[in-house]
ZAMARGU-4260 file (C-alpha; in steps of 0.2 Angstrom, whole numbers, plus 5000, padded with zeros to 4 digits):
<rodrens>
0) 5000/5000/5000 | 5005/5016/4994 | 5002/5032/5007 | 5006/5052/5002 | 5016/5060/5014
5) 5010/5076/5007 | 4993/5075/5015 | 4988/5078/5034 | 4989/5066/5044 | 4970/5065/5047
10) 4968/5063/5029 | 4982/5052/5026 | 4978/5035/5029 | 4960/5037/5023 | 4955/5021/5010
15) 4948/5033/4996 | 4967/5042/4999 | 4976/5024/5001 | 4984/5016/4984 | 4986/4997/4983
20) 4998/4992/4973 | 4997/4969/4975 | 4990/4956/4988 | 5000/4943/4992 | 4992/4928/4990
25) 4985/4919/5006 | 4987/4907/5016 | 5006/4908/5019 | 5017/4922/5023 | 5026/4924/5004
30) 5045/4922/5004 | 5058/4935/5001 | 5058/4931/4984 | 5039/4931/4982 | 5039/4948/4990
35) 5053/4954/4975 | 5044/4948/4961 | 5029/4961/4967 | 5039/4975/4971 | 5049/4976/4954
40) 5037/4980/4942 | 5031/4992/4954 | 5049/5000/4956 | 5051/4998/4935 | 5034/5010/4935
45) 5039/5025/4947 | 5057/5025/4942 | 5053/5038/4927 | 5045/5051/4942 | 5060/5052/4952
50) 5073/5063/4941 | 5069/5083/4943 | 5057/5089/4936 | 5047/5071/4936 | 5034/5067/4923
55) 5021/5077/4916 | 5003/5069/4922 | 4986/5076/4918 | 4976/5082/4933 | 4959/5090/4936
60) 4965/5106/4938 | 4979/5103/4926 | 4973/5093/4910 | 4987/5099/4900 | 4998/5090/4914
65) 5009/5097/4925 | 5027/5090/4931 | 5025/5077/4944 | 5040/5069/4956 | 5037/5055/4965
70) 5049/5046/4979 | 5045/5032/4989 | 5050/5032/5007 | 5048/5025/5019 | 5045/5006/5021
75) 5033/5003/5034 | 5030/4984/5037 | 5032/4972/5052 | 5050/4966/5057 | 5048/4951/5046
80) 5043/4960/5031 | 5052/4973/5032 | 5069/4960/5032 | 5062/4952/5015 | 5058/4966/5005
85) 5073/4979/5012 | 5084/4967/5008 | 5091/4961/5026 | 5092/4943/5035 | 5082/4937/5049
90) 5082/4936/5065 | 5093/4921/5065 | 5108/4928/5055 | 5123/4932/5062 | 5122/4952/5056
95) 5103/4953/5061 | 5101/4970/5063 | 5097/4982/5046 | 5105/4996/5056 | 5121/4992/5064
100) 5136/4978/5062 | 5132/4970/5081 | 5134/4951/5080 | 5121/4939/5087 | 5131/4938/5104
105) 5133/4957/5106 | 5114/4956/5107 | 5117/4962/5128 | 5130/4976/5125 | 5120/4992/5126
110) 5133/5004/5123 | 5127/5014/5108 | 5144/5022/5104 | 5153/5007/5103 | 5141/5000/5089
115) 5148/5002/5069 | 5133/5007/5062 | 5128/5004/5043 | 5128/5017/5031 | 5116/5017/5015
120) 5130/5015/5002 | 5140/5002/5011 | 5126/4991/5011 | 5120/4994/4994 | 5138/4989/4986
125) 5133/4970/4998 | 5120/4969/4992 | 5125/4973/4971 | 5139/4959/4976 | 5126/4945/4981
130) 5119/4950/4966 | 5133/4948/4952 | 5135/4932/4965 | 5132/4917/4953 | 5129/4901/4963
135) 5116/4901/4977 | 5131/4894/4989 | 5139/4911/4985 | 5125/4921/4989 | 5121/4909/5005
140) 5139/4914/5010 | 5140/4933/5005 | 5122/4936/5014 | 5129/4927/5029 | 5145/4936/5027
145) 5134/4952/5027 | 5115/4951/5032 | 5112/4958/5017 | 5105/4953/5001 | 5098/4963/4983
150) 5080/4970/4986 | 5071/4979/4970 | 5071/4994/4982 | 5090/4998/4978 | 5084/4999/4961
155) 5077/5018/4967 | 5092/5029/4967 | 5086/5038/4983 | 5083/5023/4991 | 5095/5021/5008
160) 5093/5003/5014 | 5096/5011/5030 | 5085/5024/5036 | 5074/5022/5024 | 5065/5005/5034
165) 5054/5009/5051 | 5057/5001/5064 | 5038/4998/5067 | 5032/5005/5082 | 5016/4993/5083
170) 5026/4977/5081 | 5042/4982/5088 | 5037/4990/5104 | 5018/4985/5107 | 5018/4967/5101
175) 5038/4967/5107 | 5047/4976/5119 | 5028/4978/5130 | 5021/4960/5127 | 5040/4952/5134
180) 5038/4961/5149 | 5018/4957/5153 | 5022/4939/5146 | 5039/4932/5147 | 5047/4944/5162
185) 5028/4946/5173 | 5021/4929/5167 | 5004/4937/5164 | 4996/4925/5152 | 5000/4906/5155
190) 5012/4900/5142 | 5000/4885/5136 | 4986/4901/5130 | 4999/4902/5116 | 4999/4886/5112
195) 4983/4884/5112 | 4980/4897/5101 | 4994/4890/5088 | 4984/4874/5089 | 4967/4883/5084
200) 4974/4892/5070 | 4982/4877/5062 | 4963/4867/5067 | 4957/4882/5057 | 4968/4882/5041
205) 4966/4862/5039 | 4957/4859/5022 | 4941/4848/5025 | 4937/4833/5011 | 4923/4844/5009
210) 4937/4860/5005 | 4946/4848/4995 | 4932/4843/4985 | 4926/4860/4981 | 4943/4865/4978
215) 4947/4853/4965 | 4930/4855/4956 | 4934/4874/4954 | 4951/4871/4949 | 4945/4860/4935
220) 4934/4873/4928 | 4948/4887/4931 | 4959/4876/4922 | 4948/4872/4909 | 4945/4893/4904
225) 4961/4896/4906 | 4965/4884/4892 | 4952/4893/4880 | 4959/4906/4883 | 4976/4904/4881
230) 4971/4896/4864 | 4963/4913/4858 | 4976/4920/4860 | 4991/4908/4854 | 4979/4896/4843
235) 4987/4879/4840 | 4998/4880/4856 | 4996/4874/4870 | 4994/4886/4888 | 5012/4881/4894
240) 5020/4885/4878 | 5012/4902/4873 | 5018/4906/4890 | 5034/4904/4885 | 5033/4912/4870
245) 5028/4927/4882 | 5042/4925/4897 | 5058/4923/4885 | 5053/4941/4880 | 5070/4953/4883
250) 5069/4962/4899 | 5081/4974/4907 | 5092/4970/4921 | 5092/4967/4935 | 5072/4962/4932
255) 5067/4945/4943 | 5068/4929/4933 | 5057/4916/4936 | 5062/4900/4944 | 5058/4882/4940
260) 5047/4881/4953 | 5035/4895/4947 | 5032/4881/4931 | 5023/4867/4929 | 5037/4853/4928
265) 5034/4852/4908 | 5039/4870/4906 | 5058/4878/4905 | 5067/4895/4912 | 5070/4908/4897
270) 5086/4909/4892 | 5092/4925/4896 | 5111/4934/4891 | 5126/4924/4903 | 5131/4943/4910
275) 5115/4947/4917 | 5111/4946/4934 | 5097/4935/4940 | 5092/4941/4958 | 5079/4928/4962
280) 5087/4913/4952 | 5088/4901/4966 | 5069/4901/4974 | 5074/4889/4986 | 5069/4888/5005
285) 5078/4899/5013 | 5089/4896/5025 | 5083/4907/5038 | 5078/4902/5057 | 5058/4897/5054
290) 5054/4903/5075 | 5054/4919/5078 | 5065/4923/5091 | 5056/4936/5099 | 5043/4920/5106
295) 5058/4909/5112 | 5053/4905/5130 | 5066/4909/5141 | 5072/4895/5155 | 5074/4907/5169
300) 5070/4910/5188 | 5053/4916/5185 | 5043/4934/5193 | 5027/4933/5197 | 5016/4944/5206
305) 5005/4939/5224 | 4988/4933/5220 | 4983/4948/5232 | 4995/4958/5219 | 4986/4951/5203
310) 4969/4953/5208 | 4971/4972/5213 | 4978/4971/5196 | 4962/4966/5189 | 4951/4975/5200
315) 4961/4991/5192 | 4956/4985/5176 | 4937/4985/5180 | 4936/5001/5191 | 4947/5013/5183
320) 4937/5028/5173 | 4942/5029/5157 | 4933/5036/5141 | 4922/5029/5131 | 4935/5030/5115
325) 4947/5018/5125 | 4944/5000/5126 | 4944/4993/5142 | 4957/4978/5143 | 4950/4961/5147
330) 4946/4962/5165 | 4952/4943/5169 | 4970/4947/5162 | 4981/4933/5162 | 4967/4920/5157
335) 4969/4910/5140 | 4949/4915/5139 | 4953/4933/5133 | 4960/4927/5119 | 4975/4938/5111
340) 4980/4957/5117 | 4980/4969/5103 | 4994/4982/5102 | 4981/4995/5107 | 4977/4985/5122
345) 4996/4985/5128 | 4997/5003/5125 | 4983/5006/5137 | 4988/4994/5149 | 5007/5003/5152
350) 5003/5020/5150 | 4986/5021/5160 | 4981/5009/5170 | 5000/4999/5176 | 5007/5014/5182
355) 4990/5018/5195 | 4992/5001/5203 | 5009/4993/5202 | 5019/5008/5212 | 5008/5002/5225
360) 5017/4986/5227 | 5034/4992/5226 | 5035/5010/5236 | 5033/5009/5253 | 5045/5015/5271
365) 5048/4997/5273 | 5051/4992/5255 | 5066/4983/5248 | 5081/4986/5241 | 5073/4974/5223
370) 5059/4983/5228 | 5064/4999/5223 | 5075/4990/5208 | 5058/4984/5203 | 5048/5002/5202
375) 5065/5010/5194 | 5064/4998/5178 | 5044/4998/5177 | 5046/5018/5177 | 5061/5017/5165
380) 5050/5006/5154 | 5032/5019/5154 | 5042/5033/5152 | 5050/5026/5136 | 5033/5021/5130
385) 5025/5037/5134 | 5038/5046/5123 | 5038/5034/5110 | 5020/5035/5108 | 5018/5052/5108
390) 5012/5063/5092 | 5027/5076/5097 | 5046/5073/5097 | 5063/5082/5098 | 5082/5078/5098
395) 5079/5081/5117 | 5064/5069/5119 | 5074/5055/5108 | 5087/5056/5119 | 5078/5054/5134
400) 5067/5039/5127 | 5087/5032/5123 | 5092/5034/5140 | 5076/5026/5150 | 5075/5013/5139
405) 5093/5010/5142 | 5092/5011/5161 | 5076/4997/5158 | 5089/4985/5150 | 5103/4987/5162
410) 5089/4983/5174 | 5083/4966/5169 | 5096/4955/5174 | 5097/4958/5192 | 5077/4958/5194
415) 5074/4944/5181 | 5091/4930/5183 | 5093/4920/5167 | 5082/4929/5157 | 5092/4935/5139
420) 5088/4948/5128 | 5077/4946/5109 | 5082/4954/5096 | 5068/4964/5098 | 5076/4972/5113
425) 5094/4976/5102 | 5082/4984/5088 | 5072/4995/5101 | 5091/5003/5105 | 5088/5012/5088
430) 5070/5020/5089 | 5080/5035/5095 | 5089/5038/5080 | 5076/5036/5069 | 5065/5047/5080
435) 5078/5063/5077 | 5076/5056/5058 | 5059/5053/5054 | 5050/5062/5068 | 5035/5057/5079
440) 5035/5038/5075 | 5015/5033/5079 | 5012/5045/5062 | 5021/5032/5053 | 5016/5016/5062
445) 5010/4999/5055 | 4991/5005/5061 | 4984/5010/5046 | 4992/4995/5037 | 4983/4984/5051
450) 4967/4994/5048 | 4966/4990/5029 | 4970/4972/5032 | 4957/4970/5043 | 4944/4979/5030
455) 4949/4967/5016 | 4950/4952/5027 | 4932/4957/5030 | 4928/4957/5011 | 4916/4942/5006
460) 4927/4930/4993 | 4917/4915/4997 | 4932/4908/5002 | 4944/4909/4984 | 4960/4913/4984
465) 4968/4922/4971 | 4980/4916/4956 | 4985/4921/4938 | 4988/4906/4934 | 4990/4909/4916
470) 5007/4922/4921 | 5012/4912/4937 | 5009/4894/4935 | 5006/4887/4953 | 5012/4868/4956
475) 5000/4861/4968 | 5000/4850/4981 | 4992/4831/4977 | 4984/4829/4994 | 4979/4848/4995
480) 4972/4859/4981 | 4970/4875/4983 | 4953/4884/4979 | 4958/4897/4964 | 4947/4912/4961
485) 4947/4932/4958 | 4951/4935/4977 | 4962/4952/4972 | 4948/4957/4961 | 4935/4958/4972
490) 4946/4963/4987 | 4952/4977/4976 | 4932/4982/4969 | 4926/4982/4987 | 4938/4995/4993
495) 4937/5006/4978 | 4917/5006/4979 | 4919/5010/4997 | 4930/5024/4993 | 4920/5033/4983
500) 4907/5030/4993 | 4915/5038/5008 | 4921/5052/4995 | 4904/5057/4988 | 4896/5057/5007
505) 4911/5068/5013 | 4909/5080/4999 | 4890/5081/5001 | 4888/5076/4979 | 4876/5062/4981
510) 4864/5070/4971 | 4849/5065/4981 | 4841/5072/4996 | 4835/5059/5006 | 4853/5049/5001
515) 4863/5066/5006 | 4853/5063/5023 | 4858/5046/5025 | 4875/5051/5022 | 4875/5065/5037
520) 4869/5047/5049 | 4882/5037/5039 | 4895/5051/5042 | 4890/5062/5053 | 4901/5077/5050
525) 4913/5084/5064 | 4906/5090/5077 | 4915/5106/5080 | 4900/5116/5081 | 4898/5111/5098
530) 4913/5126/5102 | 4914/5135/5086 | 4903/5151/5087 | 4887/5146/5079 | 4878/5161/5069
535) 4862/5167/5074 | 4849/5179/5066 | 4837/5188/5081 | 4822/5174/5076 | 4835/5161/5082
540) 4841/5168/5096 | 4824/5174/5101 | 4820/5155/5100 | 4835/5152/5108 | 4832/5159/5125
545) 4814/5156/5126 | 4819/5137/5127 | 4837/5138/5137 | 4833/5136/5156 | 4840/5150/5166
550) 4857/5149/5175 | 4859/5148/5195 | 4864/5164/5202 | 4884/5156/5205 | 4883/5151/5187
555) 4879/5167/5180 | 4892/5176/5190 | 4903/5163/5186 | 4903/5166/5168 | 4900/5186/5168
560) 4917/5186/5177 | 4925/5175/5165 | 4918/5185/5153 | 4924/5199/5158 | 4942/5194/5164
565) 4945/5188/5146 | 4940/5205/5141 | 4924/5205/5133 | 4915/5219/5143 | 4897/5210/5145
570) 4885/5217/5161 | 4873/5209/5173 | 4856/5209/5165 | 4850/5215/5182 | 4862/5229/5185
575) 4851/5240/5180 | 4851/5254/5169 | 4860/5247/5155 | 4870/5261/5146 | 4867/5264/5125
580) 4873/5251/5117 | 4878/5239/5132 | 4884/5223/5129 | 4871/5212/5141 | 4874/5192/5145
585) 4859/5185/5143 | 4854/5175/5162 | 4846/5159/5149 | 4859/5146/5142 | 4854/5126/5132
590) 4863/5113/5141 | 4870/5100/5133 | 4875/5085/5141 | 4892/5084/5130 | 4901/5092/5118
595) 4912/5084/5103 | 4932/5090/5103 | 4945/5082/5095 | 4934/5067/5088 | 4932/5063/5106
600) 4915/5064/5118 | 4915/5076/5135 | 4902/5074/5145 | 4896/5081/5161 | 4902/5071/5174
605) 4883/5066/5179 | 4884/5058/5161 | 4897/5049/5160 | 4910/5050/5174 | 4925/5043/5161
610) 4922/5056/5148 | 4919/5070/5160 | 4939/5066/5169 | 4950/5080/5161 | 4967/5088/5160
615) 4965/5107/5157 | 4973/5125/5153 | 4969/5136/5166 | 4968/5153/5159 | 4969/5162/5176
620) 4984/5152/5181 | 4992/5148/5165 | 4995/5130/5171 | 4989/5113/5166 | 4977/5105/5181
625) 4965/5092/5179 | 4946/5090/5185 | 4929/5086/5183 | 4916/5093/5169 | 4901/5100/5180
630) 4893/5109/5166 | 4892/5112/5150 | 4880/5129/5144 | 4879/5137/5127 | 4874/5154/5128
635) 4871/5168/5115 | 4885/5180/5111 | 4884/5195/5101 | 4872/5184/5087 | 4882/5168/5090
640) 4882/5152/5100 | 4897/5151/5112 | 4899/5135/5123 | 4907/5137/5140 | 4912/5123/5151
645) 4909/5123/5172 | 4923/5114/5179 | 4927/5106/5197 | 4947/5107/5197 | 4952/5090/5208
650) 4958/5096/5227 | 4976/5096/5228 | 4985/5086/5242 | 4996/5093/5255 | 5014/5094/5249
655) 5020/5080/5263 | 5006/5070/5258 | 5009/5069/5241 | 5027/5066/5243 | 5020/5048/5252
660) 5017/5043/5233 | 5029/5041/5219 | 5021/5051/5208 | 5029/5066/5212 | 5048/5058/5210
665) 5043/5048/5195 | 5035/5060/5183 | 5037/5048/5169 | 5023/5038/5174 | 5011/5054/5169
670) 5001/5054/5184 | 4998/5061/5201 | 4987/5057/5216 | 4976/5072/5224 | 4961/5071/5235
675) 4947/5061/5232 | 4935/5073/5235 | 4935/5087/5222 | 4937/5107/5225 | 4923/5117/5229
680) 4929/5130/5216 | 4921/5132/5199 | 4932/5135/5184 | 4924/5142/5167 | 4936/5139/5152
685) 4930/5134/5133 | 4930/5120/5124 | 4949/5124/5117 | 4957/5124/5132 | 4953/5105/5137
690) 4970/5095/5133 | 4963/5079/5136 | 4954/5065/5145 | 4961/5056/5159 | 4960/5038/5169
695) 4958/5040/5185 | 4956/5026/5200 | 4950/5030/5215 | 4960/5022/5232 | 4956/5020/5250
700) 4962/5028/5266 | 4979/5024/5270 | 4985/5020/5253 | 5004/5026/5252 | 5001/5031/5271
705) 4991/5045/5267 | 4976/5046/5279 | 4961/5050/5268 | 4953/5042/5251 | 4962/5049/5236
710) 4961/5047/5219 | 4977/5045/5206 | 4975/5055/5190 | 4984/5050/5174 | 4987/5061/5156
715) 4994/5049/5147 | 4980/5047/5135 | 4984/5063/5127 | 5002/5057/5118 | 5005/5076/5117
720) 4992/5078/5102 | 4989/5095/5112
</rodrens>
């Protein structure tokens, strides 16, 4: 899938803005070379657009056509497939790291500056040597030698085979670096879930006698068009033979050839010129390691948590407030029942709900020495996630994600004896220089990918798999055919119908009123209304106040001196008499349970206590505090709707008290612990001054010695987006 950079962010990942270039055929992960053969044409066709001033191409606005350049950059894939089509080994090979020269047994050594780190060129000239490499033993030797092999994407001459792979925050850091500790290092999750799940996927991709059946009766009539075709085409020969009339065709170097095994065993490789380069001659099983090592079990002296530990672990997962955008984890953790976390789940989990519960167990007057060890690493770890994940970075910020995630590493072998390093662990080292490189990385994560995938898995293909046959002969299996069909096709027709779909709702050109309609219900549209001035003519606001309720006394006061402190000289309806041409706040106001900001849902806290929980810009004070939403009015202004939002700020603790907790020392876990019962002040402040939702878990008396109920507060939703 193909993504412009040059659009928002918001509109970036949109399907109807999303290009798909192939499907790899299901039900196997394709190989290195499958994943070549798709990526050449692809990098034969945008070659032309990336010398200055690119290629004229027509346009709406410019059908005479105007000069396009076009670069493709960067790959965005999981770590296995980002190895197979940057060009790199796996996880197995001596050299497995795409970004520096560290060795296998260097995978402990965590000081950066003694790394050699690769550079772009040096690895393009490995991998043009496995390339002029003639004999697959050669090429075996000289990617072992290296960790590198050729990739259609040195074919780009911008391409750096360096910094031009991500990492993949999703994979690399949700799925890895977060999932080792919950699993491997906590033992959350018994190991057998994961073999049972293993057991239920292959129970699930076994072929019936039913399967096979179907299969083989589609093959035979797949077969049989495919012949009458091929014989319109190339009358008197036969289908194998006008395909090679078509594949021993000249191509340029260094174009993939294909291998015997792409033929039916009656058919011949194309002769092609002795000097030319064949990239995927030998499409052979690779010798790569088949287990990712990321999933090795390791045979250490396990952690684990007290049951009374675990189940206050739990009951934080069921009692903690969060907002109805977030998914609550599965509240009986550590049970194969739940099924499989998803990334998002593991991001929640150690950026909002961990760090209110586990400091408990490790920060006391009397705790340990390992105690403390414990509550250094686990902070170490949150505060590298909470950077990583965040939407805003600097040089500064990389640094500081380097060094806590450093500090975690150092950390593990004293609290965790005989557990080793993944080679997840040695890639995360990196995430800092490609941070300073590429920027924030969640903006160029593997979510949108995920997303797609998920929306073409749940495309109906009535259970055909896709297969041009008539270019790629497939040799199949006696005691398992494969069912054949036009899986890409639809797949492919499904998301572009959807597309324009979504397109002709967003611009409102349906052409029908009643489907324009449908399309607001479909689609509603954003609803900043809610806090942008609403124009009103004197019949609207006439109708306005004769149906708003009237404001307390407090509440009017409230907002007139709010008003009035942000300079906008209103006067009390009462103070009576009103001077010529007086500007005169109205005592009437609608109130609306909620309000839309951000795509996201605040409510009044008698609405909904986990959308109502926020952090805030104080305008008075300058300063961001956090709170409850008590109300929310919209009042007429000067022929407009303004909303305003009443807010409860949270009670502050005294500082000795809140020195008790850890939040204070530990300010990477986000969070902080106030009273439990909220001020008796009320703030007014606008829509645009709310930052974001919290979590927040209420504790009882005595909790980090502190003699009253209290409640812990966490940001860490916000990922800096404001």
């Amino acid at each position: 899938m193909l993504y412009c950079l040059n659009l928002p962010e918001h509109l970036r990942y949109l399907p109807e803005n999303t290009c798909v270039i192939g499907l790899t055929p299901p039900p196997h992960a394709p190989s290195m070379i499958t994943i070549s053969h798709i990526i050449q044409p692809f990098v034969n066709s945008v070659l032309k657009y990336s010398a200055i001033p690119g290629e004229h191409v027509s346009t709406f606005r410019h059908p005479e056509g105007i000069p396009m350049q076009i670069k493709i950059a960067p790959l965005i894939a999981d770590l296995e497939a980002s190895r197979k089509a940057g060009g790199f080994m796996a996880h197995g090979a001596t050299f497995f790291c795409s970004f520096c020269l560290c060795t296998s047994n260097q995978i402990e050594d965590l000081n950066l500056q003694s790394w050699v780190l690769r550079s772009g060129a040096e690895v393009r000239e490995q991998a043009q040597l496995w390339l002029n490499t003639a004999t697959k033993g050669g090429r075996d030797a000289q990617a072992q030698a290296t960790g590198v092999r050729w990739t259609p994407l040195h074919g780009l001459p911008y391409w750096d085979p360096v910094k031009h792979i991500m990492l993949g925050f999703m994979h690399n850091w949700l799925e890895g670096i977060l999932k080792h500790q919950l699993r491997t290092l906590w033992r959350i999750g018994p190991q057998e879930a994961t073999q049972n799940a293993e057991e239920e996927i292959e129970k699930d991709e076994e072929w019936t006698d039913a399967d096979i059946s179907e299969s083989a009766s589609e093959l035979d009539d797949l077969i049989q068009e495919a012949a009458e075709a091929f014989s319109e085409v190339a009358p008197g020969s036969s289908p194998d033979e006008a395909e090679m009339q078509d594949l021993s065709s000249p191509t340029p170097s260094p174009t993939p050839t294909l291998s015997s095994s792409h033929h039916s065993q009656s058919s011949s490789m194309a002769t092609l010129h002795a000097d030319q380069p064949r990239p995927y001659l030998f499409d052979l099983e690779e010798n790569e390691d088949p287990n990712d090592l990321d999933y090795i079990p390791d045979n250490a002296t396990f952690f684990t948590f007290t049951d009374t530990e675990f189940q206050a672990i739990r009951n934080c997962i069921s009692n903690i407030t969060l907002p109805t955008w977030v998914q609550r984890p599965p509240t009986n953790l550590g049970e194969p029942s739940h099924g499989k976390l998803k990334a998002h789940e593991y991001l929640s989990l150690f950026t909002c709900i961990f760090p209110l519960i586990i400091p408990e167990f490790w920060h006391s007057a009397t705790a340990t020495e390992t105690s403390r060890q414990h509550l250094n690493s686990f902070h170490h770890l949150v505060a590298a996630t909470n950077i990583i994940s965040s939407f805003k970075t600097s040089n500064a910020k990389a640094d500081a994600y380097t060094h806590h995630y450093t500090q975690y590493r150092a950390s593990l072998p004293a609290l965790f004896p005989g557990s080793h390093s993944k080679p997840n662990h040695h890639y995360a080292m990196h995430n800092g220089a490609l941070m300073k490189y590429w920027g924030p990385l969640p903006s160029l994560s593997e979510f949108p990918g995920e997303r797609m995938n998920g929306m073409l898995q749940n495309i109906n293909t009535n259970r055909q798999l896709s297969m041009l046959f008539h270019v790629f002969p497939l040799k199949l299996n006696a005691n398992a055919k494969v069912n054949l069909g036009n899986l890409d096709l639809t797949m492919l027709r499904q998301m572009s119908r959807r597309a324009r779909v979504d397109a002709l709702l967003h611009d409102g050109q349906v052409g029908d009123a009643a489907l324009n309609d449908l399309g607001k219900i479909l689609q509603p549209e954003k609803e900043s209304a809610n806090y942008t001035p609403t124009p009103l003519d004197p019949i609207q606001m006439a109708t306005v106040l004769k149906k708003s309720p009237k404001l307390t006394t407090d509440e009017y006061y409230g907002l007139l001196y709010y008003l009035q402190g942000t300079g906008r000289q209103y006067q009390a309806y009462n103070a009576l008499p009103h001077p010529q041409n007086a500007l005169i706040l109205s005592p009437h106001a609608e109130r609306p349970l909620q309000v839309h900001l951000y795509n996201h849902v605040f409510s009044c806290q008698k609405s909904h206590e986990g959308n109502s929980a926020i952090q805030f810009y104080n305008p008075h004070t300058h300063r961001h505090e956090t709170g409850f939403i008590q109300s929310i009015w919209r009042v007429p202004l000067e022929a407009a709707m303004h909303t305003f939002i009443a807010v409860r700020p949270h009670r502050l603790l005294s500082a000795l008290e809140e020195g008790q907790a850890p939040f204070f020392c530990y300010q990477g876990f986000m969070a902080r612990i106030v009273d439990a019962l909220p001020s008796q002040d009320l703030l007014i402040i606008e829509p645009t001054h709310i930052v974001t939702h919290l979590t927040t878990f209420q504790r009882p008396a005595g909790t980090y010695g502190i003699p009253k109920k209290t409640l812990i507060v966490c940001w860490a939703l916000n990922r800096e987006r404001r």
